[in-house]
Every structure is written in C-alpha cells, then in structure tokens.
C-alpha positions in Angstrom: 142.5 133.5 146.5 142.2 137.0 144.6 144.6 135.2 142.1 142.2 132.3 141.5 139.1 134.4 141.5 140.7 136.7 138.7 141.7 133.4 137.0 138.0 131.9 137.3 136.2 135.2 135.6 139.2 135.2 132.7 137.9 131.5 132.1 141.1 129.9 133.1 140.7 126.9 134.5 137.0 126.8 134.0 135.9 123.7 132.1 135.3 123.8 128.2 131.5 124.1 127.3 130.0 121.0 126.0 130.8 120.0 122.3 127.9 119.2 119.7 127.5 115.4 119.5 129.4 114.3 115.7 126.6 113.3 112.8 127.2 109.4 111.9 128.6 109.6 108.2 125.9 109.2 105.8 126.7 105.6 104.5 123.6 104.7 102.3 123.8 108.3 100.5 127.6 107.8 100.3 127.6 104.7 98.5 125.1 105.6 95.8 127.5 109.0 95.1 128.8 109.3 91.6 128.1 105.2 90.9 126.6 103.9 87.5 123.6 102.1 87.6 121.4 99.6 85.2 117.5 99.6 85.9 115.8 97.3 84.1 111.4 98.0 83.9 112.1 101.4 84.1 109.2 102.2 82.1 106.6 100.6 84.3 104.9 102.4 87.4 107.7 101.1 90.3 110.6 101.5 87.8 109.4 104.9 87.3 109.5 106.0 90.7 112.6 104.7 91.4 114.1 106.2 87.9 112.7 109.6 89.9 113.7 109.2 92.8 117.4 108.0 92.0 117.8 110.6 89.7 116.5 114.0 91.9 117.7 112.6 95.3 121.2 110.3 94.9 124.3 112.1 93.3 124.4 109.0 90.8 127.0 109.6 87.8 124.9 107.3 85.1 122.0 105.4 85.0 121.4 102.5 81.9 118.0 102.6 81.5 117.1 99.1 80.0 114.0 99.2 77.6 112.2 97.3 75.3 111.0 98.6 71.5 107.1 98.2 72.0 104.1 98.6 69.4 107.3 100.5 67.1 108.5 102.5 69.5 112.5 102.8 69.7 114.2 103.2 73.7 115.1 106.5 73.2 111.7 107.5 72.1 110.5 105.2 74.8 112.1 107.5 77.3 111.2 110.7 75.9 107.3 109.3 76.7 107.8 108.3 80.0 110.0 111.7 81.0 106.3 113.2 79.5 103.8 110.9 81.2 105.7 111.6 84.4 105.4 115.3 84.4 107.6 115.6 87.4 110.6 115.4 85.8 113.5 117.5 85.9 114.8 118.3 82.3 118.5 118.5 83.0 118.5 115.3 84.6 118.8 114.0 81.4 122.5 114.1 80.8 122.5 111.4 83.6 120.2 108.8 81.8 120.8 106.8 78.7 117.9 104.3 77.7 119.8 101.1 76.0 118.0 98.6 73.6 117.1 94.8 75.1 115.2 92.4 74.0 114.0 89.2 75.1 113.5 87.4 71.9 116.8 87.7 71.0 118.6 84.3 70.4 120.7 82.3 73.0 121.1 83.9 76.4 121.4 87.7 76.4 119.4 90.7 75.8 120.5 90.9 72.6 122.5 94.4 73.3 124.6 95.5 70.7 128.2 94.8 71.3 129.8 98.3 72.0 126.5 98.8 74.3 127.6 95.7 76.1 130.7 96.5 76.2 130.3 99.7 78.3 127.5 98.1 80.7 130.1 95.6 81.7 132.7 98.0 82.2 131.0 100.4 84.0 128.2 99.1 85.4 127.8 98.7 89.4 124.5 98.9 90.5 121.4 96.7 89.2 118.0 97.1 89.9 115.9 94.5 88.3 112.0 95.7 88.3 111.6 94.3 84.4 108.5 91.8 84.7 105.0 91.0 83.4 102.2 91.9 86.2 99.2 90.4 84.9 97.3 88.3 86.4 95.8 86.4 83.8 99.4 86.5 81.6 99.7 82.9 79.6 102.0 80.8 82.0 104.5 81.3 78.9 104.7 84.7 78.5 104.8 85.2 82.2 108.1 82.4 82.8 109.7 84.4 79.6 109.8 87.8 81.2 109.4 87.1 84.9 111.9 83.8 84.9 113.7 84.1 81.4 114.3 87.6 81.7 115.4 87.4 85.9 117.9 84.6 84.4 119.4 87.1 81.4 119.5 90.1 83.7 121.5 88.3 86.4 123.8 86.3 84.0 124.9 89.7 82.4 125.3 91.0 85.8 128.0 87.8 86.5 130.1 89.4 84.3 130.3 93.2 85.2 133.6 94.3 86.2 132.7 96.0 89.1 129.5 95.0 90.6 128.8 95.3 94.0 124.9 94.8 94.2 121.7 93.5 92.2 118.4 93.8 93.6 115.8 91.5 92.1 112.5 93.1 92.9 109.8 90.0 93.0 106.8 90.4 95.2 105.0 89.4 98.6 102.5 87.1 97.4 105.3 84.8 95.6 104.6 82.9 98.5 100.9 83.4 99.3 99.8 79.4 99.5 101.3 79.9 103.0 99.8 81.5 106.3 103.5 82.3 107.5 105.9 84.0 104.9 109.5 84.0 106.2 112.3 86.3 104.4 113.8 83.7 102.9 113.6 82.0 99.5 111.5 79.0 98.9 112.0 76.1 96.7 109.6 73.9 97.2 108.3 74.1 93.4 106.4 70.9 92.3 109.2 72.1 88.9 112.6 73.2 89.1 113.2 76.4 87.4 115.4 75.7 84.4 112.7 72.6 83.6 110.1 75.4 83.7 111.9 77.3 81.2 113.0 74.7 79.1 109.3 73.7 78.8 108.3 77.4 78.0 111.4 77.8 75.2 109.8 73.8 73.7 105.7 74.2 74.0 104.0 76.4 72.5 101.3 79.2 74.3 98.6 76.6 74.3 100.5 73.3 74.9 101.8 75.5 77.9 98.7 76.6 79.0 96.8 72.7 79.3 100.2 72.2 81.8 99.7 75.4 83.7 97.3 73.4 86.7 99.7 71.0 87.6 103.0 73.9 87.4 100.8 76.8 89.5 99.7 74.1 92.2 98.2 75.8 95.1 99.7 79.3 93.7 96.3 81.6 92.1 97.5 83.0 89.5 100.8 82.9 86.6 102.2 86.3 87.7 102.9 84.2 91.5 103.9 81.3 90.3 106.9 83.1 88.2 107.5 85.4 90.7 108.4 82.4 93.1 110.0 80.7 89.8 112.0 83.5 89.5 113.5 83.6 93.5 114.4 79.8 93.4 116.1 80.2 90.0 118.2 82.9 92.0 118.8 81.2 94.6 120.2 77.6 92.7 121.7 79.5 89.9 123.0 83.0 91.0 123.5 82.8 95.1 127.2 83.9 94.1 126.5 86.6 92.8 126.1 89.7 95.3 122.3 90.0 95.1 119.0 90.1 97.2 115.3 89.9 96.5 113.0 92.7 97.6 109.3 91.7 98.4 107.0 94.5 97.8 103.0 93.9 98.6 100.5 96.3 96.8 101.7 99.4 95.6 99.7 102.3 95.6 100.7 106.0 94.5 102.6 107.9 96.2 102.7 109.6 99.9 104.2 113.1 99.7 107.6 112.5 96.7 108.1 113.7 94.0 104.4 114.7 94.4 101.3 113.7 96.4 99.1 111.1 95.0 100.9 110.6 91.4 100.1 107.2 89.8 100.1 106.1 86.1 98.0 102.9 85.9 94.6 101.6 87.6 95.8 98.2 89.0 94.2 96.0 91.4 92.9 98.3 94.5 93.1 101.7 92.5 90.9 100.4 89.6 88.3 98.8 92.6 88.2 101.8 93.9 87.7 103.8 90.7 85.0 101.9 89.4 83.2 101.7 93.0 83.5 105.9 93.1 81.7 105.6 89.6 79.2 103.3 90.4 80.0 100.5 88.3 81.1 98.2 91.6 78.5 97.5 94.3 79.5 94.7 95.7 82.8 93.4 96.6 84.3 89.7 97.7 86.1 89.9 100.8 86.6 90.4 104.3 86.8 93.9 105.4 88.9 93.1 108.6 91.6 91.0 107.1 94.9 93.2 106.4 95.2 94.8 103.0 99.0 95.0 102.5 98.9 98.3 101.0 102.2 100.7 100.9 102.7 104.4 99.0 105.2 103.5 96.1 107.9 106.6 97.3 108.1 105.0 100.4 108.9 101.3 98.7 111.2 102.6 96.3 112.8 104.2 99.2 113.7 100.3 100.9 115.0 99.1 97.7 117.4 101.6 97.6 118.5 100.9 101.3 117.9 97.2 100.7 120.6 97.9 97.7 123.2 99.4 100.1 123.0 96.2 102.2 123.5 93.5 100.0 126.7 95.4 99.2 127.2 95.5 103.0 126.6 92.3 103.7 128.1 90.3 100.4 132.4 90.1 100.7 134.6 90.6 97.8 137.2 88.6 97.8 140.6 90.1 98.8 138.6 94.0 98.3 137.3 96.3 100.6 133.5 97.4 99.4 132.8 98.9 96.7 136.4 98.3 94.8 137.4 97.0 91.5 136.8 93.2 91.1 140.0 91.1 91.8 139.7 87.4 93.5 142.7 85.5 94.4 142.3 83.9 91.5 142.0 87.2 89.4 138.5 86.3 88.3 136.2 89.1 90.1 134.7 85.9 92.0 132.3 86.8 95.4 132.6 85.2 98.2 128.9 84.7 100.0 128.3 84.0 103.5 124.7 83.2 103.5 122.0 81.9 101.3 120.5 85.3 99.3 119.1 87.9 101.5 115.1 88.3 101.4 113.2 92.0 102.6 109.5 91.4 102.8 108.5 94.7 103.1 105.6 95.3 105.1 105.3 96.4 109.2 102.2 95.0 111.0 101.1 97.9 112.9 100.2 100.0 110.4 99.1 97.6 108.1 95.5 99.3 107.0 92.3 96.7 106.9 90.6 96.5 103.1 87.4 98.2 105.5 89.8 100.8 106.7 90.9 101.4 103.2 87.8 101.3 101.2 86.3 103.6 104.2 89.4 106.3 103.8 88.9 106.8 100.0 85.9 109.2 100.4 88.6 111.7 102.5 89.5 113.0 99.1 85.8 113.8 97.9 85.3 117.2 96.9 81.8 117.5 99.2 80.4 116.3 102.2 77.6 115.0 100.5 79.6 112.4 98.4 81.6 111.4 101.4 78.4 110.8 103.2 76.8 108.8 100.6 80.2 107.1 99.8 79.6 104.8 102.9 76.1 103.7 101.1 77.4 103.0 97.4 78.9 99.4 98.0 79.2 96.2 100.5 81.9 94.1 101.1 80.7 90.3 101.7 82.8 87.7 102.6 80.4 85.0 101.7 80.3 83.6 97.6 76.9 82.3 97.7 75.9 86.0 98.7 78.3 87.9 96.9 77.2 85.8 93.5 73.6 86.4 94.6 74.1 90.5 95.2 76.4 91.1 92.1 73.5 89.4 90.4 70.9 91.6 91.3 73.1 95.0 91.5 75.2 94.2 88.4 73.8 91.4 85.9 70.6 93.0 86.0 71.1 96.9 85.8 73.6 96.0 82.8 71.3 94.1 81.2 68.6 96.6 81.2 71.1 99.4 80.0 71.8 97.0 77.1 68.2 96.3 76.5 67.7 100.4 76.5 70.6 100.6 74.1 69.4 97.9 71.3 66.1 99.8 71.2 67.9 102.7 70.7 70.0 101.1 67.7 73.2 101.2 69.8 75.5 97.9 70.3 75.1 96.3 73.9 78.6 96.8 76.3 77.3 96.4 79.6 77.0 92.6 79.8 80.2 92.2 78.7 81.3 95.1 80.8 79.7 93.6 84.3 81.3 90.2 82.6 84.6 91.8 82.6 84.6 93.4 86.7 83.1 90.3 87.8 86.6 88.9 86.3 88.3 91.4 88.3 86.3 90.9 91.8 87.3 86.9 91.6 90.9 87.6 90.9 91.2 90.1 94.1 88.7 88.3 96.0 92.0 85.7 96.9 93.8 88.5 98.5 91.0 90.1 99.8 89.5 87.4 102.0 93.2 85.9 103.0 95.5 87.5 105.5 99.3 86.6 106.6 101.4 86.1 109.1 104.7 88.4 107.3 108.5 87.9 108.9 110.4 92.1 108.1 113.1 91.3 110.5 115.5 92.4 107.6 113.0 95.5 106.7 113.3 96.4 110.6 117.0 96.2 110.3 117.5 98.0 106.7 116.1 101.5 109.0 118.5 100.8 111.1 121.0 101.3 108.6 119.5 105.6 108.2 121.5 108.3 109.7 118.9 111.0 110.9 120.0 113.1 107.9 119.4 110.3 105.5 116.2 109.3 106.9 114.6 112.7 105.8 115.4 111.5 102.0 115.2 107.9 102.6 112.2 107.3 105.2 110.4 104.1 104.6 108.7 102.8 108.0 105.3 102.8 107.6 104.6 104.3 110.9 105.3 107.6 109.5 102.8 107.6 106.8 99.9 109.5 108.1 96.8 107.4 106.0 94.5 110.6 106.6 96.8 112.8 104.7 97.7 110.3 102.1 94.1 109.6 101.1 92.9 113.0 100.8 95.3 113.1 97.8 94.2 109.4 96.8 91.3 109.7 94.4 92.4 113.3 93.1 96.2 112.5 92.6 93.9 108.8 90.2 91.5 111.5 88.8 94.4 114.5 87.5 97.4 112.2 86.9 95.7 108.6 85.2 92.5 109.9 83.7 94.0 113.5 83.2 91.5 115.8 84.2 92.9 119.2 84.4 90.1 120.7 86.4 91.0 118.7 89.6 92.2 120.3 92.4 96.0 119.6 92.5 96.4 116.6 95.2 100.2 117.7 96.3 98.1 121.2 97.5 96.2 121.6 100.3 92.5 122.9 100.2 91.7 126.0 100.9 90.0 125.8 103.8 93.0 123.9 105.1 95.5 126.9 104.3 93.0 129.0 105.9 93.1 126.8 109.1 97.2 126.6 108.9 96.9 130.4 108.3 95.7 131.1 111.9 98.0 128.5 113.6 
C-alpha cells in the first residue's frame, strides 16, 4: 500500500491531464495561399474592396488586375489612381498586383490582350473573380448586354482555356430576379430571349434601334442593369455550366463595417446618395414603404462571401482524374471538368437581420455630430407609400421651393438649376421607389452553408453573417465615413475612431 501511495504522489499511474482539443486546418485561407488570381472591375467600388481585402489578408502570390483605358487613361495609370482614391492601401503590396490591358471593343471574341499578356494569364492563372459590369440603371439596353452579357461571355471563354483553373466567380446581383416574390439560389432561364440572340441583336442594331426593342426584351424586369444581369446568369448557365464556376448574388452594398476602415465608400449610389441629399435638404419626400426589408449589407462583409463562395465552387466542382487544386489533365488530356450539378447560386442575404428602409433611414442620424440635428433629423423627410400622395407632396416640397430659387436666381442674372435639379431626384426617387415599396421572399441555404465552411480562426478574417454586424456601430460611422472619404472633407471626425466621449466612457470600464 506504502508502494502505491509513493507511486500515486510520483504521478505513476495517475492519468495524463487532458489534452487541448486540435484546431480544424484552415481550408478557405489554405487554398487562397500563394495562388494567382484575375479580377476583372477591379476599379469599381466592390472590386476595390475585394482588390483590398485579397491583397492585406490572403497570402496570394499574384493578382491580374483587368482594366479598361478610360477618358485616356492607360491600366497602369488606372491603378496608380485607384491605389490613391483608396487611401488605405499598403504600398508594398504592389509587387503582388499587375493591372493588364482589356478591352471590350476589340474584334472577334476576346479582350483584345496582347499575346504575351495572354500567354501568361493562361498559364498561370487560377482564380477568377468577375465583378467587371455596368451599374446603371438607366444604361442603353446596348451598352448594358455589351459589358454585363458580352463581357460575362469573354471573361468566362478565356477562363475555358486556363491551364490550371479551379474556380470563377461571376458576381451578378439579387434583383436579377426581382419580377418574382420568391428568389431561389438557382439560375433562371425563363428569358422571353435567349442570350446569344440578345447579343447577336446588340453586336447588329444600333443604340437606338436597340432601345425601341428594349420593352419587349426587359418584360416585367425594371430596369437594363436587371435584365443583363439575369442575361448574363442564363448565358452561364447554357454556355459555360462546364466550366468550374458559381454566381454570387449580392443586394445593396453599402460601405464598409469595420475593414480596412470604418465607413469608407467611394461613390453615392442608390441608398447613400438618398440619404445624402435628404441630410442636405434637397429630399423631403420619399416613395416607399418604410416596413418592407431594405436588403442592405456592409461591402467588407460581402466581399468576405465571395471569397468563401470562391473556395467552394472549387470544393464542390471535380477535376477529372485530379485531386483539387492540381494541374489540369482529363482522361483525355484536355483539362476538361467534370460537373455534378447545374451552377451553384449564393444569394447573399439572412432574414433576421435584414434592416427595414424605416429602420435604415431612422439609423443615419446616429452619425450626426449634435443632438440637435439628430433630433430634427426625424422631421426633415416622409416616406409615403402612396403615388398619388407622394406626386402631390414632392410637388409642394420640391417643384415649388425649386422654382422659387430659380425665379430668385433669374432676377439676380444667374441661370436657373433647380428645376432641372428637382427634375433630376425626382428621376432618382421613381427608379428606387421599385425596390423600396417591394419586398422578397430570398432562399441563402448555400450562404448558410458557405459559414459553415470557417474554421474559428478563419472566421475572425473571413466573417460574413450578418448577425454579427452591430447596425448601431456601423451607422455612427455611416454619414461621416460618405462626408471624409466621397465628398473629402478633411475636417470630419475620422469614422474608424471613436468620439471622445466614447473613449472617455471605455476609459472608465
């Protein structure tokens, strides 16, 4: 007994303390390491983001910046504007990007790349992101099919011949679908057109002789920017469902939650400019229904789901006769895919935390600077759901005050804007007005899945369930992060800071 006592306090015998659980390998951060990737719209507000967020976060070895010369500007001087608009980035990230010339004019079927740039796209090129697309509105049905349909169709036919691809992610948008109540995560072809008719109608007519068909192509859809969008997905799906790729369905993007910094945004689109233009008085009434879902997400957070979203086509597309992520070889040596299911679709958006247009017009004054403008915020504007009333208020709070101003400026010898001004938002309130007074019943079973796919370690750089965003925070860097980074004014209080009072209050926790 003395034996087994003396054994016990030596620790013989005793049993070995409890081992720390293993950490799950980080798959999604694993498969991006040291790849070479070709991101097409780069230069646009979502490309940028991602170009960001790729660069500072993934251990990438290359990204092929795709960009267009625009108003006589070359690529690389193309880049060197963006890296300076988007003050946020790092300057020795540069050796990893390389902006390539395209164009979408060019004759026959490519993007008119030079050969040796070809060359090395196709060689080394595994990864494609494919934001490139027109987001007006009120684009001519033309130039929309060129860019959004024409240029989806040159992307993904270069893309069929890269040596060792293993994913494309076309990047289209919720409201591709919207002339339904119910939109599922799967493509629909139920076009009153085929695609390649579309096209071949754009490449034969002219803008105008376009334009007098555009009713009878758009059907039920509002606007061209829809129409090409859900152009674009059935084009994929008939002409390029071999091909390892996947369409990601983003609703409105706003600017960004918390990376790289709070409340950065380059551009006044749809709810940023209504907002804008409310906060300076130039909006006081608004078509729409303050309790119908909004559909909003922070851009960091939706770049962060295409990135996952890229990892799992990969996953879920099989190479023939090659484990993932390998060199292309096909038993019949051609690099062919083998695809088990019609093209995956991610609708990103989660119902719970899907903010009301009230809730969101409400939340903008949490970034004032003053309790006074936050209280009178609530005063300056009225949603209506009702036309008859909204045509009857924007008459008496915009026609009128603009014509007045005008009148005041012709007696003063000045040229008359505000008309045309008032003419102009009223433009603006119709075109939202759509989205505003509709809401929809959105399938994210593949979204919901996708987070599965995060290790804890790779949610903390990858986090993009919308149940984490916490909207108080994100809009008290809302109309500061519009006011320093769009319209540039330096004096504003840096939105990625706290205020002072707040550092005060964290100070005595």
């Amino acid at each position: 007994m003395a034996a087994c006592r003396r054994a016990a306090d030596d620790g013989l015998g005793a049993e070995p303390p409890p081992q720390p659980l293993a950490q799950p390998p980080d798959r999604v951060l694993s498969f991006y390491r040291d790849s070479t990737v070709l991101l097409t719209g780069g230069t646009g507000f979502l490309g940028k983001v991602l170009l960001e967020k790729i660069l500072r976060s993934l251990s990438v070895r290359k990204v092929f910046l795709a960009v267009r010369t625009k108003d006589g500007q070359q690529p690389a001087d193309r880049l060197q504007q963006l890296l300076k608009d988007a003050d946020w980035t790092v300057e020795q990230l540069l050796e990893r990007v390389e902006a390539v010339e395209i164009s979408l004019v060019a004759d026959g079927a490519g993007l008119g790349l030079d050969d040796a740039t070809e060359r090395r796209l196709l060689e080394e090129t595994e990864l494609v992101f494919n934001v490139l697309a027109s987001v007006k509105f009120n684009e001519s049905i033309k130039n929309a099919v060129d860019t959004n349909v024409g240029g989806t169709r040159r992307v993904l036919q270069l893309a069929r011949r890269m040596q060792r691809l293993r994913a494309v992610v076309h990047v289209s948008t919720l409201y591709s679908n919207c002339d339904r109540t119910r939109i599922e995560e799967r493509v629909y072809t139920d076009l009153p057109v085929d695609p390649a008719t579309v096209l071949q109608l754009s490449k034969l007519l002219t803008v105008e002789e376009m334009s007098a068909f555009q009713h009878c192509l758009l059907g039920p859809l509002p606007n061209t920017y829809t129409f090409s969008k859900k152009c674009a997905e059935s084009l994929i799906q008939q002409e390029f469902c071999d091909l390892p790729v996947g369409i990601f369905r983003p609703p409105i993007v706003l600017s960004t939650y918390r990376e790289p910094i709070a409340g950065w945004t380059d551009n006044l689109n749809g709810p940023a400019g209504l907002c804008l233009w409310t906060v300076k008085g130039y909006v006081r009434v608004i078509h729409g229904n303050r309790r119908k879902k909004a559909n909003l997400v922070p851009v960091d957070y939706c770049v962060n789901a295409m990135l996952v979203a890229g990892f799992d086509v990969a996953r879920r597309s099989i190479r023939t006769g090659r484990d993932l992520g390998t060199a292309a070889s096909g038993p019949y040596g051609d690099g062919s895919w083998e695809t088990q299911q019609l093209v995956p679709v991610y609708n990103y958006m989660y119902p719970k935390p899907n903010l009301t247009w009230g809730r969101y017009m409400e939340s903008v004054s949490m970034g004032f600077d003053g309790w006074i403008k936050r209280l009178c915020w609530h005063y300056s504007y009225t949603i209506v759901s009702s036309k008859a009333l909204f045509g009857a208020l924007s008459f008496c709070c915009h026609t009128l005050p603009a014509c007045a101003l005008d009148i005041i400026r012709q007696l003063r010898g000045k040229r008359p804007l505000y008309r045309r001004m008032v003419s102009k938002t009223n433009r603006f309130l119709e075109t939202m007005s759509y989205f505003g007074l509709r809401e929809w019943d959105i399938a994210n079973e593949n979204v919901v899945r996708l987070r599965t796919l995060l290790t804890p370690g790779e949610a903390t750089v990858l986090e993009f369930d919308l149940s984490t965003v916490d909207w108080d925070e994100y809009f008290q860097a809302y109309i500061p992060g519009i006011r320093r980074y769009f319209l540039a004014e330096k004096h504003v209080r840096n939105p990625s800071r706290p205020r002072a009072r707040d550092t005060r209050t964290w100070s005595r926790r």
